[in-house]
C-alpha positions as CSV (number, residue, x, y, z in Angstrom):
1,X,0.0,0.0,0.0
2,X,1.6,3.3,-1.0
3,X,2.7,5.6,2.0
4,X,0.6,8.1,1.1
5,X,-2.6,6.1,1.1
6,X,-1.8,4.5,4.4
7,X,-1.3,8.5,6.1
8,X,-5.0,8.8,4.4
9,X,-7.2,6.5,6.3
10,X,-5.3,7.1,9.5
11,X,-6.3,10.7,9.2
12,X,-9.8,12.1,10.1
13,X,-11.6,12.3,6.7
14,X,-14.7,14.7,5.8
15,X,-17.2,14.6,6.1
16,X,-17.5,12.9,9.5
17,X,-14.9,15.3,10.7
18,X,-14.8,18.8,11.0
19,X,-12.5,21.5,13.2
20,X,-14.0,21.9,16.5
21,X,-15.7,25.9,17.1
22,X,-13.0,28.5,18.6
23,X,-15.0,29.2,22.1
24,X,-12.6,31.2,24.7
25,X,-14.2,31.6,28.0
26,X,-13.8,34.6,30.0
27,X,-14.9,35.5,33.6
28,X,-14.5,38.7,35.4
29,X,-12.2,41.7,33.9
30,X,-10.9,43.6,36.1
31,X,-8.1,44.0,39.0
32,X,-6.1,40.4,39.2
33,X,-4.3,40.7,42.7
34,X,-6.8,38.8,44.6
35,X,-7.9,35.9,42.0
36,X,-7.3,32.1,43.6
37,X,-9.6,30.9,41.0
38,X,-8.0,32.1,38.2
39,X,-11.2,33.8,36.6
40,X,-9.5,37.7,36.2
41,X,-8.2,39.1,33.1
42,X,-6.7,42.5,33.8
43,X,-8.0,45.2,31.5
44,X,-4.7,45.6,30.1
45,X,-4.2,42.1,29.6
46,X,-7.6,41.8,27.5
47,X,-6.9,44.7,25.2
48,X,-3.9,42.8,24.4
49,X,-5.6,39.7,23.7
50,X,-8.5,41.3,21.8
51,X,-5.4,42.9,19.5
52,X,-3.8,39.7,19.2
53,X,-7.0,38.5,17.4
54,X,-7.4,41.8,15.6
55,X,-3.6,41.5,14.2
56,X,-4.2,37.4,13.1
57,X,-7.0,38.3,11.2
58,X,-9.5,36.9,13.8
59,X,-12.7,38.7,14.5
60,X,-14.9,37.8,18.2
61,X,-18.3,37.3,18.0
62,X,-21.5,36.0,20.2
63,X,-21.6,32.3,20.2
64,X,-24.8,32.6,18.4
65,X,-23.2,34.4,15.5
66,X,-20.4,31.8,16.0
67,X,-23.0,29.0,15.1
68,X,-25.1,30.7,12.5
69,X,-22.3,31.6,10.8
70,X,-21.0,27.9,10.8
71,X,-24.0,26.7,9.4
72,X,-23.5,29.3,6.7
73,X,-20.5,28.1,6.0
74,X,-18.4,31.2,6.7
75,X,-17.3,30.9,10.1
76,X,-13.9,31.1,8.8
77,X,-12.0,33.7,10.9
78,X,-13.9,34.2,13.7
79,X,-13.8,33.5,17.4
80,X,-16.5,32.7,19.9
81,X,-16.0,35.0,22.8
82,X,-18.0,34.1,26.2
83,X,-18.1,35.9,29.6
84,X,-19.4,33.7,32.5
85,X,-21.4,34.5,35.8
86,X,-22.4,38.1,34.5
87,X,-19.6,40.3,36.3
88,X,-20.9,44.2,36.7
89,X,-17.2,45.0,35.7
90,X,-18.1,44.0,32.3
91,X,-20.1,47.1,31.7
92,X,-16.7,49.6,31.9
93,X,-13.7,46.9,31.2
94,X,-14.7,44.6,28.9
95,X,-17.5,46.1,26.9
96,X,-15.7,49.2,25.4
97,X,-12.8,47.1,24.3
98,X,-15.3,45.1,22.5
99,X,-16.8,48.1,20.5
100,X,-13.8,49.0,19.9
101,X,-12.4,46.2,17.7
102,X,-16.0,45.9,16.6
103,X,-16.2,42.4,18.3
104,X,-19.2,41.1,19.8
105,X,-19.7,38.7,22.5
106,X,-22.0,36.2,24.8
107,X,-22.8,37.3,28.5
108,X,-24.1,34.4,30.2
109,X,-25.8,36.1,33.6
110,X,-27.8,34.9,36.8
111,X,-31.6,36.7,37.0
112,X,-31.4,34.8,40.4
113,X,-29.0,37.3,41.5
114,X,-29.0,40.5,39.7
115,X,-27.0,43.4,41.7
116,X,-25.9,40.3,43.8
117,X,-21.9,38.9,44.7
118,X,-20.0,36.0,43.5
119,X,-21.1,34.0,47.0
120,X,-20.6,30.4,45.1
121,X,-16.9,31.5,45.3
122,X,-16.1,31.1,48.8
123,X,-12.8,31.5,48.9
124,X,-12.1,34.6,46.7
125,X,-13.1,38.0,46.7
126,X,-16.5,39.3,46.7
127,X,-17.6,40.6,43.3
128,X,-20.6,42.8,42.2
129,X,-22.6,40.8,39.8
130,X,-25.0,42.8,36.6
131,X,-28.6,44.0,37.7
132,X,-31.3,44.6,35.2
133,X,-29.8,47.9,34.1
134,X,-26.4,46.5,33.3
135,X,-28.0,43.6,31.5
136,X,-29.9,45.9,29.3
137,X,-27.1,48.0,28.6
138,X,-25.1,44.9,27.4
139,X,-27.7,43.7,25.2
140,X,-28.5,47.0,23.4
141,X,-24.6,47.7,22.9
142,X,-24.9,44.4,20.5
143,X,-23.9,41.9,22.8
144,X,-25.6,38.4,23.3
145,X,-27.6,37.8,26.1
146,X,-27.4,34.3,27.5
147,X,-28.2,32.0,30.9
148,X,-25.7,31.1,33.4
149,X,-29.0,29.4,35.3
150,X,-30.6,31.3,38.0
151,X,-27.9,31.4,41.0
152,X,-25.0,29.3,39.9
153,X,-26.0,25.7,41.0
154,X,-24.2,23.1,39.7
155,X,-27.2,21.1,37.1
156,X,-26.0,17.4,37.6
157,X,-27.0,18.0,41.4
158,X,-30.2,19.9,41.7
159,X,-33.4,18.1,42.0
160,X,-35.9,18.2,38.9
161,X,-37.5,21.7,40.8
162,X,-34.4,23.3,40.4
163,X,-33.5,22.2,37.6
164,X,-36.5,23.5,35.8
165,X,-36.2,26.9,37.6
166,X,-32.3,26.9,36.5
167,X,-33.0,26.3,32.6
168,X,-36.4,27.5,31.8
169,X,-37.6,30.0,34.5
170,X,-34.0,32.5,34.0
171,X,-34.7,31.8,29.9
172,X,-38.5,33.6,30.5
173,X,-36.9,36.1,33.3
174,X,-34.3,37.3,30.9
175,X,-36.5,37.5,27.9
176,X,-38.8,39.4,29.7
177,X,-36.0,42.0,31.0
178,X,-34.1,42.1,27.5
179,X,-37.2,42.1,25.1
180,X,-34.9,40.0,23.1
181,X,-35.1,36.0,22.3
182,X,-32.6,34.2,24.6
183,X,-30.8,31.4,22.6
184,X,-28.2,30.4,24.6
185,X,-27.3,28.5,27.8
186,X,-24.4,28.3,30.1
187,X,-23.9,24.9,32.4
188,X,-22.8,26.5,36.0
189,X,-18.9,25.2,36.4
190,X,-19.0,23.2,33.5
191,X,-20.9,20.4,34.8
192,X,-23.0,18.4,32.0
193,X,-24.8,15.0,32.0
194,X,-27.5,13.7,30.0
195,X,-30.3,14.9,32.4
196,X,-29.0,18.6,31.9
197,X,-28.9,18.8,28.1
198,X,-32.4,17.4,28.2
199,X,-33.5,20.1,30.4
200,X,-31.8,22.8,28.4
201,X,-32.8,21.1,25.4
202,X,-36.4,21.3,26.7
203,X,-36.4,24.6,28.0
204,X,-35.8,25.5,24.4
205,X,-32.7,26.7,24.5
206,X,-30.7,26.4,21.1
207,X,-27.3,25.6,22.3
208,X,-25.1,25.5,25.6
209,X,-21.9,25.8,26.8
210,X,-19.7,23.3,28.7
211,X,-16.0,23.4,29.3
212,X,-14.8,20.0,28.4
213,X,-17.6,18.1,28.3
214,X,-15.7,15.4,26.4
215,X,-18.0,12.3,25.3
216,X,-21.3,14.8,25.5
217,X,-20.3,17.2,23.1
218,X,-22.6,18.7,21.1
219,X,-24.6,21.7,20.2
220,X,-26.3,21.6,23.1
221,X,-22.7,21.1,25.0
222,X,-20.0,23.2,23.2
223,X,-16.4,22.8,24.3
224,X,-14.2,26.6,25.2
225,X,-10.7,27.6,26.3
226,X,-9.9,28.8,29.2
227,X,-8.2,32.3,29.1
228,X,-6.5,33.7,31.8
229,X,-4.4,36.1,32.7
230,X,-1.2,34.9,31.8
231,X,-2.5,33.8,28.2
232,X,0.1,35.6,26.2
233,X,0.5,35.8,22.2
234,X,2.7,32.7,22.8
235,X,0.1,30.8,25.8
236,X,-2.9,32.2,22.7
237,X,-1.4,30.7,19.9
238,X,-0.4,27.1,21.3
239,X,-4.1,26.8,22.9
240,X,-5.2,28.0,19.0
241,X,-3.0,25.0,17.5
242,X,-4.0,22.7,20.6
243,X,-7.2,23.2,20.4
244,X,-8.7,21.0,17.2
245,X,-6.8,18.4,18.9
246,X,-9.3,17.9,22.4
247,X,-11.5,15.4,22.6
248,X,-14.7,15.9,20.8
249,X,-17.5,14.5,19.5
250,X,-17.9,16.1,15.5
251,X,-21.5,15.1,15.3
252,X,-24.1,17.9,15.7
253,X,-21.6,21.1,16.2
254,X,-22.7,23.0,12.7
255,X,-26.6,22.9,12.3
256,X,-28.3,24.8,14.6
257,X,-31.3,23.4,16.0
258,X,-34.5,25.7,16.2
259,X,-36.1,26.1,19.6
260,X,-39.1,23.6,20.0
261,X,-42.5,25.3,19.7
262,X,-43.8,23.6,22.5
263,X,-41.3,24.2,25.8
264,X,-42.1,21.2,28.9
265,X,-40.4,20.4,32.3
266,X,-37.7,18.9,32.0
């Protein structure tokens, strides 16, 4: 069998395989002396992060664009960019960088706890957390709106109650705040199972974020990167090449799915 044939079939072949989406995952931007989680990006540290895309040709976008645009077929170029928990420091660190390199982004928030703190995080700092007034701010500056549940409760544990509240009841609170259709969903510190996606699935969300949800990838549990504060242009481009590389499952991470007409408990 000629070489070349042989290096064929152990590579992945299309179309069962396709590069994984580009999801980066931020947190809180702002001040990173007190951060034992390692969920700060300074301000500076972002703009220079944001430029590194700029300069590479790379363009951030909502995860929602991120998808469309992959089902399109002209998601070349750009970069899903995601902020978790809903941090008020968004608002006047994050967002005017944003504008500025005409990038957009998701915000995945808590209605549970609007003008609240971080108190899930018990041992870091206490941090102010978007009220209505942020959130509406956010959304009408072009960002996406999306659910981080409604107070941060890890999904795999909460009882079928909770669960329902978690997915559909912050869907309906943040529609109702936003006036604006809320697509997306983001699983509280990364934790999926089967039960979850069916609940977000249900509560007609049309995709979700994970972390490294490995063997349940999918739309409806989309992989990101981490990026911290000491993600450099070196740190930025190794997770860029790294990346396509993780675990994944290809199946089901191009067509979106349209919300079900009909949304039931979980």
């Amino acid at each position: 069998m000629p070489a070349a044939t042989a290096l064929r079939r152990l590579l992945p072949q299309p179309p069962l395989w396709k590069p994984p989406l580009w999801v980066a995952m931020y947190h809180s931007i702002t001040d990173t002396a007190d951060d034992p989680y390692r969920v700060t990006v300074s301000p500076v540290r972002f703009a220079r992060q944001l430029h590194w895309l700029t300069d590479r040709g790379l363009r951030g976008v909502s995860v929602r664009e991120l998808l469309d645009a992959t089902a399109a077929g002209r998601a070349k170029g750009l970069v899903g960019l995601t902020f978790d928990d809903g941090y008020a420091d968004f608002v006047d660190s994050a967002l005017p960088l944003l504008l500025r390199h005409r990038f957009t982004a998701t915000v995945y928030v808590l209605p549970g706890r609007l003008g609240g703190e971080n108190g899930w995080d018990t041992a870091g700092p206490r941090k102010p957390l978007l009220d209505e007034d942020g959130i509406r701010r956010i959304a009408d500056a072009g960002m996406e709106i999306g659910s981080h549940g409604l107070r941060h409760v890890p999904l795999t544990e909460a009882d079928d109650a909770t669960l329902a509240a978690e997915t559909r009841l912050s869907r309906e609170l943040l529609e109702d705040m936003t006036g604006r259709p809320v697509d997306g969903f983001c699983y509280p510190y990364g934790q999926v199972d089967p039960r979850a996606v069916q609940a977000v699935r249900g509560a007609g969300y049309r995709y979700a974020c994970a972390i490294d949800p490995g063997p349940h990838t999918s739309t409806y549990a989309l992989p990101r990167i981490h990026i911290g504060e000491n993600d450099t242009a070196a740190r930025l481009a190794a997770k860029r090449v790294l990346h396509p590389l993780r675990r994944r499952r290809p199946a089901d991470l191009v067509s979106v799915p349209s919300a079900p007409a009909t949304v039931g408990a979980p």
